[in-house]
C-alpha positions, 0 to 999 in steps of 0.5 A: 500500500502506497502512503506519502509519510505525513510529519505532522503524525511523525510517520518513519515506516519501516521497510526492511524486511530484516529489521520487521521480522527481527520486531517480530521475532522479539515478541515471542509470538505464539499462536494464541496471542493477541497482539495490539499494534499501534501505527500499522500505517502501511501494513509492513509489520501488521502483514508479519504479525498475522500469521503468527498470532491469533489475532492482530488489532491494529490502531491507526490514527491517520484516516488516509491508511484505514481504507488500505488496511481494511482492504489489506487484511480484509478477511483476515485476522486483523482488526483496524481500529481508527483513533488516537492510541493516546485516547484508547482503552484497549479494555474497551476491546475485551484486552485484559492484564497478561492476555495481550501484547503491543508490538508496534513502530510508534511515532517517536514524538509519543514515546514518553507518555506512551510508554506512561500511559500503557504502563500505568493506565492500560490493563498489564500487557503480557509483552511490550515491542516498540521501536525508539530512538537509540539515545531513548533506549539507552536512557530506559536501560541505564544503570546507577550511576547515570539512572534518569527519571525516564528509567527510573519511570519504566524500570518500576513497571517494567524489565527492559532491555535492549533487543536490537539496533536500527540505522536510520535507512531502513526507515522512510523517510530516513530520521535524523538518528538511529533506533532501537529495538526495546523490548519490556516485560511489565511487572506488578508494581512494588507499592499500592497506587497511592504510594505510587504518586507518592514515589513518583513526586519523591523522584521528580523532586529529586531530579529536578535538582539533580546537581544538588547534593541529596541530603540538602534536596530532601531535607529542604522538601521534607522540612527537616534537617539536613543532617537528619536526612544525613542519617537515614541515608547512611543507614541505607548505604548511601552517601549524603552527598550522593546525587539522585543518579547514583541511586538504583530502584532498589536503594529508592524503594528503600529510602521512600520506605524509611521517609515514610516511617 
C-alpha cells in the first residue's frame, strides 16, 4: 500500500524486511496471542504479525491508511481500529492484564507518555515491542550511576532491555538518528497506587535538582534537617552527598520506605 509519510503524525515506516521480522521475532509470538499494534500505517509489520498470532488489532490514527488496511487484511485476522492510541482503552476491546501484547513502530514524538500511559493506565500487557530512538533506549536501560527519571519511570513497571539496533535507512523517510529495538516485560508494581504518586513526586523532586547534593534536596522538601536526612541515608548505604543518579530502584524503594516511617 502506497502512503506519502505525513510529519505532522511523525510517520518513519519501516521497510526492511530484516529489521520487521527481527520486531517480530522479539515478541515471542505464539499462536494464541493477541497482539495490539499501534501505527500499522502501511501494513509492513501488521502483514508479519498475522500469521503468527491469533489475532492482530491494529490502531491507526491517520484516516488516509484505514481504507488500505481494511482492504489489506480484509478477511483476515486483523482488526483496524481508527483513533488516537493516546485516547484508547484497549479494555474497551475485551484486552485484559497478561492476555495481550503491543508490538508496534510508534511515532517517536509519543514515546514518553506512551510508554506512561500503557504502563500505568492500560490493563498489564503480557509483552511490550516498540521501536525508539537509540539515545531513548539507552536512557530506559541505564544503570546507577547515570539512572534518569525516564528509567527510573519504566524500570518500576517494567524489565527492559535492549533487543536490537536500527540505522536510520531502513526507515522512510530516513530520521535524523538511529533506533532501537526495546523490548519490556511489565511487572506488578512494588507499592499500592497511592504510594505510587507518592514515589513518583519523591523522584521528580529529586531530579529536578539533580546537581544538588541529596541530603540538602530532601531535607529542604521534607522540612527537616539536613543532617537528619544525613542519617537515614547512611543507614541505607548511601552517601549524603550522593546525587539522585547514583541511586538504583532498589536503594529508592528503600529510602521512600524509611521517609515514610
Amino acid at each position: 500500500m502506497k502512503l506519502s509519510p505525513k510529519k505532522s503524525l511523525g510517520q518513519n515506516f519501516l521497510h526492511d524486511p530484516k529489521i520487521l521480522d527481527k520486531i517480530a521475532t522479539a515478541g515471542n509470538l505464539k499462536y494464541d496471542d493477541v497482539v495490539l499494534e499501534v501505527g500499522p500505517g502501511t501494513g509492513n509489520l501488521t502483514r508479519l504479525l498475522a500469521p503468527k498470532v491469533q489475532k492482530v488489532i491494529a490502531i491507526e490514527k491517520d484516516a488516509r491508511a484505514i481504507e488500505g488496511l481494511n482492504i489489506m487484511f480484509k478477511n483476515s485476522n486483523v482488526e483496524i481500529v481508527e483513533g488516537d492510541v493516546m485516547k484508547f482503552n484497549p479494555s474497551d476491546l475485551g484486552l485484559l492484564s497478561g492476555n495481550y501484547k503491543i508490538v508496534a513502530n510508534i511515532p517517536y514524538y509519543i514515546t514518553s507518555n506512551f510508554l506512561r500511559i500503557a504502563l500505568e493506565n492500560w490493563p498489564r500487557p503480557e509483552l511490550i515491542v516498540l521501536t525508539v530512538q537509540n539515545e531513548v533506549a539507552q536512557r530506559i536501560v541505564s544503570r546507577p550511576p547515570k539512572m534518569n527519571l525516564l528509567a527510573l519511570s519504566v524500570q518500576y513497571y517494567a524489565e527492559a532491555e535492549i533487543v536490537g539496533k536500527i540505522s536510520a535507512g531502513s526507515f522512510f523517510p530516513k530520521p535524523e538518528v538511529d533506533s532501537a529495538i526495546i523490548r519490556l516485560v511489565p511487572k506488578e508494581s512494588p507499592l499500592s497506587p497511592n504510594e505510587t504518586k507518592e514515589y513518583f513526586a519523591l523522584l521528580k523532586s529529586c531530579f529536578a535538582e539533580k546537581r544538588k547534593q541529596m541530603a540538602k534536596v530532601l531535607g529542604q522538601k521534607l522540612d527537616i534537617s539536613k543532617e537528619k536526612v544525613g542519617e537515614t541515608l547512611v543507614h541505607l548505604g548511601i552517601r549524603p552527598d550522593a546525587r539522585p543518579e547514583i541511586l538504583s530502584q532498589e536503594q529508592w524503594l528503600s529510602l521512600f520506605h524509611s521517609l515514610e516511617e
